[in-house]
C-alpha positions in Angstrom: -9.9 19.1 -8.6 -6.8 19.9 -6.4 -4.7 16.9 -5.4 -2.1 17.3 -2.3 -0.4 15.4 -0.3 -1.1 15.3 3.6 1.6 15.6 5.9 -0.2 17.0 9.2 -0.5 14.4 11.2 -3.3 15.6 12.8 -5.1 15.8 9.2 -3.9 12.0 9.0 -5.5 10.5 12.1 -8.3 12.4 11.0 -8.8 10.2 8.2 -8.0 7.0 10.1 -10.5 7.9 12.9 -13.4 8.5 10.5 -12.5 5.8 7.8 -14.5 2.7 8.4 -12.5 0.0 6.7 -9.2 -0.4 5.6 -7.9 -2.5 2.5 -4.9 -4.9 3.3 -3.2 -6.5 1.1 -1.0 -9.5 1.1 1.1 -12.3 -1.0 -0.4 -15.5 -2.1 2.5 -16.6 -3.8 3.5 -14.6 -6.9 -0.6 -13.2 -6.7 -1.8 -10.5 -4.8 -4.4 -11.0 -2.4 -6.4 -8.1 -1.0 -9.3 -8.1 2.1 -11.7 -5.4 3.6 -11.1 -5.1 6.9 -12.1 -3.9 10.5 -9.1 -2.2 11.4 -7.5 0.5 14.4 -4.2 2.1 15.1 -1.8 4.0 17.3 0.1 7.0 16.1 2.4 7.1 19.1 6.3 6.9 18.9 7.5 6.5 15.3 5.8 4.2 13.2 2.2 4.3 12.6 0.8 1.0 13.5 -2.5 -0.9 12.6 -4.6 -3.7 13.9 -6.7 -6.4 12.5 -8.7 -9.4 13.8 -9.4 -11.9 11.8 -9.9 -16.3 12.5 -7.3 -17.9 14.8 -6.3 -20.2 11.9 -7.7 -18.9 8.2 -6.0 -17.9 4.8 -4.9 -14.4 6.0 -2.7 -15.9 9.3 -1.1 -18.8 6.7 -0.1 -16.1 3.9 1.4 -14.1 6.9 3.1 -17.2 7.9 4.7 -17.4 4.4 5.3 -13.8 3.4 5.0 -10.8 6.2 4.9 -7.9 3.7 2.3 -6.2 3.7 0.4 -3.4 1.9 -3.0 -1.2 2.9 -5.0 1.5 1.4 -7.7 3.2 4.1 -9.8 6.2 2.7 -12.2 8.5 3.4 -14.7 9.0 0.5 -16.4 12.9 -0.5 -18.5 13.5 -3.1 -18.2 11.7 -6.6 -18.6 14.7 -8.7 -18.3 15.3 -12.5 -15.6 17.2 -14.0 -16.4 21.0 -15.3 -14.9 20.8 -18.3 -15.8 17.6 -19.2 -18.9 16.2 -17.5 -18.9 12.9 -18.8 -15.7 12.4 -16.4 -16.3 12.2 -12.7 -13.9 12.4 -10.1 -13.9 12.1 -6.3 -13.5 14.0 -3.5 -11.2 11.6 -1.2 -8.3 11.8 1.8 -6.5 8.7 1.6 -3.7 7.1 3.6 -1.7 4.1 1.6 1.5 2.6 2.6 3.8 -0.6 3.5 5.2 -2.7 6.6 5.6 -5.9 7.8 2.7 -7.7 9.7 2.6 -10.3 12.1 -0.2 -12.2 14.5 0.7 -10.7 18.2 0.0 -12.9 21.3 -0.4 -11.8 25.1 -0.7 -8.2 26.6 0.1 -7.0 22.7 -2.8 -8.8 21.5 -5.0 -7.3 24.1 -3.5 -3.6 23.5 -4.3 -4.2 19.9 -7.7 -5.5 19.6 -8.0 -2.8 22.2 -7.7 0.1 19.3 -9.8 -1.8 17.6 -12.6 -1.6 19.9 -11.7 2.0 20.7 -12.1 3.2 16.5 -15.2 1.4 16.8 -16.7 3.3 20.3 -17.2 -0.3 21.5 -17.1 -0.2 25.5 -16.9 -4.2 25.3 -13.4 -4.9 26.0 -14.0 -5.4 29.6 -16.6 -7.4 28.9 -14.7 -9.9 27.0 -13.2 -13.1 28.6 -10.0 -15.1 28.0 -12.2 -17.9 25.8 -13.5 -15.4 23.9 -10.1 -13.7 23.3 -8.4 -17.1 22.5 -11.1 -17.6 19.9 -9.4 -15.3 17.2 -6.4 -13.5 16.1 -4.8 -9.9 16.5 -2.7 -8.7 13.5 -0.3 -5.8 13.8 0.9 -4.2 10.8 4.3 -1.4 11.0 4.1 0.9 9.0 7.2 1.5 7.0 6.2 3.6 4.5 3.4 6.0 4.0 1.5 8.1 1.6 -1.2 10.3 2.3 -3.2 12.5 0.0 -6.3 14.6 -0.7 -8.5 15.6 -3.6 -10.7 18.6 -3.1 -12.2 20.9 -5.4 -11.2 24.2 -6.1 -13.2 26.9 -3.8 -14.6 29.5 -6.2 
């Protein structure tokens, strides 16, 4: 297995487009506390940035509340595959995109534009379908991404 890291960005909104959930983490106090989630992004100007829905009021938007670091892991799992020279190890072929930022529940036009990439990831047509009650009934996060890692494990081509 060859491990690399990815620095096209094109090869990195590959991965977030065909990903299908995204890992965020958060502080509950001194403990970690980590949730699947929905997610979608923009890639424009700078800083990549994510979006999450998640309840109105819930454990996710009070840990914000207290702490707004944030940490996420989104990958894009190959083959599990066992190792040639040792085939009671397996290893994975993966892309992966980790990093850090700061999140934070948006309100107004941002929360529209964000559970708008959300919808988009998804191929949902619904957001002009969806009224102002039905909006009101949850919450958009937006994580900024601060720091990023992104990798690949392949095997070698022989």
């Amino acid at each position: 297995m060859i491990l690399k890291e990815i620095t096209d960005i094109n090869e990195i909104e590959s991965v977030l487009e065909e990903a299908k959930m995204c890992r965020l983490a958060l502080f509950n106090g001194e403990k970690p506390y980590i949730t699947p989630m929905l997610f979608g992004y923009c890639l424009s100007g700078g800083n990549p940035e994510i979006y999450f829905r998640c309840g109105e009021k819930n454990e996710i938007t009070e840990l914000i509340k207290k702490n707004n670091s944030a940490a996420f892991e989104i990958d894009k799992l190959g083959e599990v595959c066992p190792r040639k020279e040792n085939p009671c190890l397996v290893e994975a072929v993966y892309e992966s995109v980790v990093g850090t930022g700061t999140i934070e529940v948006i309100t107004g036009i941002d929360k529209i534009t964000g559970f708008s990439h959300i919808l988009k990831k998804y191929n949902t047509n619904a957001e002009h379908n969806i009224s102002e009650q039905v909006l009101n009934s949850f919450a958009v996060l937006k994580l900024t991404v601060t720091e990023i890692c992104c990798k690949k494990q392949f095997q070698e081509e022989k």
